[in-house]
N, C-alpha and C positions, 0 to 999 in steps of 0.2 A: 772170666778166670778170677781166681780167689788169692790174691796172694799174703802169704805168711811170713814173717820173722823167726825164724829158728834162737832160740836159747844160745848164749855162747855164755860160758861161765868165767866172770869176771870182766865181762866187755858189755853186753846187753840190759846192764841193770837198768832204772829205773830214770837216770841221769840221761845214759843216752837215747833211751826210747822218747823221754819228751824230747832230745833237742832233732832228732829223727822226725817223728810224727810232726813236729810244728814247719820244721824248713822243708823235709820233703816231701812224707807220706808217701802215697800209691799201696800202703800196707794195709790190710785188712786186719790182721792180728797178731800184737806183736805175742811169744810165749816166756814165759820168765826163768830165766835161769833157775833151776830147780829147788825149792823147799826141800829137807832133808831132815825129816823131823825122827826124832828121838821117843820113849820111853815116857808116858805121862809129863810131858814140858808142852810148853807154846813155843811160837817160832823165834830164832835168835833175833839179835837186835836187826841185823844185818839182812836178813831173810821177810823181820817185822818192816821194814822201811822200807823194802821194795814192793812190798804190795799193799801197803796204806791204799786207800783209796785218795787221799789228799796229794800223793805222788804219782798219782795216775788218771787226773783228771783229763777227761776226754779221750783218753788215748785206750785203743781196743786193747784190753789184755785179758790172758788167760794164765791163768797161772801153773806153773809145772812141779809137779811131787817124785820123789825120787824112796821109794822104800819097798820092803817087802812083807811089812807087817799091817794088816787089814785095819786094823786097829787105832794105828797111829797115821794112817790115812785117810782115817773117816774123822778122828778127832782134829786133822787140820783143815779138810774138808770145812768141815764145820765152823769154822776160826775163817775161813775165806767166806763162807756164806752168810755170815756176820759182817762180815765188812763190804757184801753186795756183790761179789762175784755168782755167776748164775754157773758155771762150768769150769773144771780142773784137767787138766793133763797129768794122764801114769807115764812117766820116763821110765819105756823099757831100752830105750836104745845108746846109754852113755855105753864106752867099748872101754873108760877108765878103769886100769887093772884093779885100783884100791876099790874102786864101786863094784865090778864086776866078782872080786874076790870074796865081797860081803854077800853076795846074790842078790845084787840090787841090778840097776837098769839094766844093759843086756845081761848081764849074769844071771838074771831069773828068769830068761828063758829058757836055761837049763834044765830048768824044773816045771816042766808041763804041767805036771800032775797038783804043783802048790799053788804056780799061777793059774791053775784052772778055779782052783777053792778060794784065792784072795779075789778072783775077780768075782765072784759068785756074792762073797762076803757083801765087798763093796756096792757092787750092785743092788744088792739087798737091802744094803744100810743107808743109801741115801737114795733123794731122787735128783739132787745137783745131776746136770750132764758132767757125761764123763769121756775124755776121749784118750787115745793113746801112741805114742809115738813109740814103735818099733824096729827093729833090726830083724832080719829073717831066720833068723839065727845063731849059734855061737860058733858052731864047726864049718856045718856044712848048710846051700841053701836048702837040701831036700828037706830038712827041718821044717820049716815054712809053712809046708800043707798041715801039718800035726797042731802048728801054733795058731794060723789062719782061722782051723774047724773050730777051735778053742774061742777066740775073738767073736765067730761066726752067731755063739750061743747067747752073746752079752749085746745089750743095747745101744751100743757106741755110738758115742756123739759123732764121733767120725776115727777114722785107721791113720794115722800120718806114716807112711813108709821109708824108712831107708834102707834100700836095697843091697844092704852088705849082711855080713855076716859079725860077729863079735872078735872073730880074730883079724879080720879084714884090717880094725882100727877105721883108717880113711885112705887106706893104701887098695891097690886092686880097682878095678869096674864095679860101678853098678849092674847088678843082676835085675835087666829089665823085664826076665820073663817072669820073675818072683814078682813084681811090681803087678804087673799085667795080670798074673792071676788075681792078684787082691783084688783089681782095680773091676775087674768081670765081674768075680766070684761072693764079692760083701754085700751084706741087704745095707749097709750104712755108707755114705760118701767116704771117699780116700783120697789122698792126699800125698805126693810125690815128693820126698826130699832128698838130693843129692848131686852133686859136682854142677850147679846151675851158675856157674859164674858169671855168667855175660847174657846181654839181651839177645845174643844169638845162638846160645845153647837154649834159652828159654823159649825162643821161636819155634829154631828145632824141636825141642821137647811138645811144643803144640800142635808142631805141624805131624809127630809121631803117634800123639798119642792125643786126637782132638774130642775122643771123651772124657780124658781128663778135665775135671774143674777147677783143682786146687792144689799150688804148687808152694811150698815153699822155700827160701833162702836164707842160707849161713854165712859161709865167710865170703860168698859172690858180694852180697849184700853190705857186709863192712867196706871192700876194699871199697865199694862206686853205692855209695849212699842214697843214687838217683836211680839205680838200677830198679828200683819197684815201680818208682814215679814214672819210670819213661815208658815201660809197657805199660802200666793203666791209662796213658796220655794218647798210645798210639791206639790201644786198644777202642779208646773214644774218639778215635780219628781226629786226634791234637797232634799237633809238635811236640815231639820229647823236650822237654826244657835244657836238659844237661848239665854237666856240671860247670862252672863258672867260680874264680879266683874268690869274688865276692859270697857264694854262697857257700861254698866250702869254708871261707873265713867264717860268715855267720855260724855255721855247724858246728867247727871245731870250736870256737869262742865259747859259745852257750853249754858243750859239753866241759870245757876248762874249768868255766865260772862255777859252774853246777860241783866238778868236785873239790877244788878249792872252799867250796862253802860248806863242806860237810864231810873235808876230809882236816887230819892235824898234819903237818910236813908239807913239805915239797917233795919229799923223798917219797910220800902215797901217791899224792897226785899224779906226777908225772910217771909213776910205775904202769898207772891205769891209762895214762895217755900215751906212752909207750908201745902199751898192747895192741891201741888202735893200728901205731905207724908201722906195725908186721904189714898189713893189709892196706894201708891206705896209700903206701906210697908211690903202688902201681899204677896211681892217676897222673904219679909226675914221669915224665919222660927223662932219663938219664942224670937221674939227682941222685943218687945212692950216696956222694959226697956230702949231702945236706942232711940226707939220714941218716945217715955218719954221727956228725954233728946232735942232730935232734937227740939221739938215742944215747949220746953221749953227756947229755948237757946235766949240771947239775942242783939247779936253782929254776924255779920256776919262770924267773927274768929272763934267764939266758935261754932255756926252751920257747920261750915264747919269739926271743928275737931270730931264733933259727928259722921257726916257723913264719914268720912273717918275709925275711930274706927268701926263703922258699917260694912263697908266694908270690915276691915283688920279682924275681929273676928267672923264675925256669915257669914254663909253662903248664895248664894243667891242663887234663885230655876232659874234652864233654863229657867221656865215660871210658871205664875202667877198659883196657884192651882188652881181645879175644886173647880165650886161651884152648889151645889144638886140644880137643878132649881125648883121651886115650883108647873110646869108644865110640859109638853111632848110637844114638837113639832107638834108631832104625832096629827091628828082630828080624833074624833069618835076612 
């Protein structure tokens, strides 16, 4: 099994991919919050720094583009294959109203007939691989088969599926029969991403669908950081390592340092350490009072001592709890 990092925009950059890949890995490729390039420019500063190849040394990335203009696709394209990336990802699947409203990520699947011609373009213009990460739709799944036969005609590095729809958001079931077609029906490999939060929906997920090869993970992945490492551990018939006070300290440390060195304020840094503790806090058992605190704190000194009391007082779980899926894997 192949496993993936999902994009999370303004969490995933390039800060926490290395302090990820160095303390836990189990990740085959992390994807980068998405390029969003414009009108004859190069990429912002912001967008330039996350894909340096100097900030991403060793570590598997791919980078992900978010547009609907052929154009300024191939011209960033271009700008990453200069810098030694061999393959890019199309973001069809962001379900943000403001992306979706410009006809960008799922919003241009609205348009069959133009995302039939940009991918035609692209395809044409380069020979970088090219893969894509979609949604099934924007209304309805019967969508799917129209956009599928479309995908079907292009040479894709590979299909990354999320089996929603565009008005779904992240609310609702995944649609596994929509999944299942792809996963038959593509001459190219596909790719599974949705509600994988724990080592035991990912089980499940293999034990339903064991021709699947390649799965990817979002916010399972944030809250339990070892979640990749412990199936590649077990999958090699190792001991899950888990999570531990100490390795979480090294984690979180490395990503602190990392933006403090390349951010101005306390007031940035800690916004983006913040974002982490939505997700991460579900490793502490019954500390909400500590996240309280953390989320509250207003200097970078004082965040840090919450976190550290955090750590020195309540305990942390080897790995993120289960969480009761709203579905079965399982079809029919």
């Amino acid at each position: 099994m192949r496993r993936y990092a999902a994009p999370m925009e303004g969490i995933t950059g390039y800060v926490y991919r290395n302090a990820h890949h160095r303390v836990f890995g189990g990740v085959d490729r992390y994807f980068t919050p998405f390029l969003s390039p414009g009108k004859k420019r190069g990429l912002r500063s912001r967008e330039l720094n996350d894909v340096l190849p100097e900030h991403n040394e060793g570590v598997p990335v791919v980078p992900q583009i978010l547009t609907n203009d052929w154009e300024d696709f191939l011209h960033t394209a271009e700008i990453l294959r200069e810098f030694g990336y061999e393959e890019v990802n199309l973001n069809l699947g962001c379900p943000s109203g403001t992306v979706a409203a410009k006809k960008r990520g799922a919003g241009f699947l609205g348009y069959p007939e133009e995302l039939d011609l940009f991918l035609g373009r692209i395809f044409d213009g380069t020979d970088m691989g090219i893969s894509v990460k979609t949604r099934i739709g924007v209304e309805r799944p019967e969508e799917f088969e129209r956009l599928l036969a479309i995908y079907r005609k292009y040479p894709l590095r590979e299909l990354i599926v999320h089996p929603r729809v565009l008005r779904d958001g992240y609310g609702n079931t995944p649609n596994l029969p929509a999944f299942l077609q792809a996963l038959e029906d593509s001459p190219f490999p596909v790719c599974y991403n949705g509600d994988l939060f724990s080592r035991e929906a990912a089980r499940e997920f293999s034990r339903c669908f064991p021709q699947a090869e390649r799965i990817m993970f979002g916010r399972g992945l944030i809250a339990d950081a070892g979640l990749a490492e412990g199936l590649a551990a077990e999958e090699r018939g190792e001991r899950d390592p888990g999570m531990t006070a100490e390795r979480f300290r090294e984690f979180h440390g490395e990503i602190l340092r990392g933006y403090c060195q390349i951010m101005s304020g306390d007031r940035n840094v800690l916004f983006k350490m913040k974002e982490l503790w939505f997700y991460m806090l579900r490793l502490f058992p019954d500390s909400e009072s500590y996240g309280k605190k953390i989320r509250k704190a207003d200097t970078v000194a004082e965040y840090s001592l919450w976190v550290e009391k955090l750590l020195r007082e309540r305990e942390i779980l080897p790995q993120a709890p289960e969480i009761a899926l709203p579905f079965s894997f399982k079809i029919g």
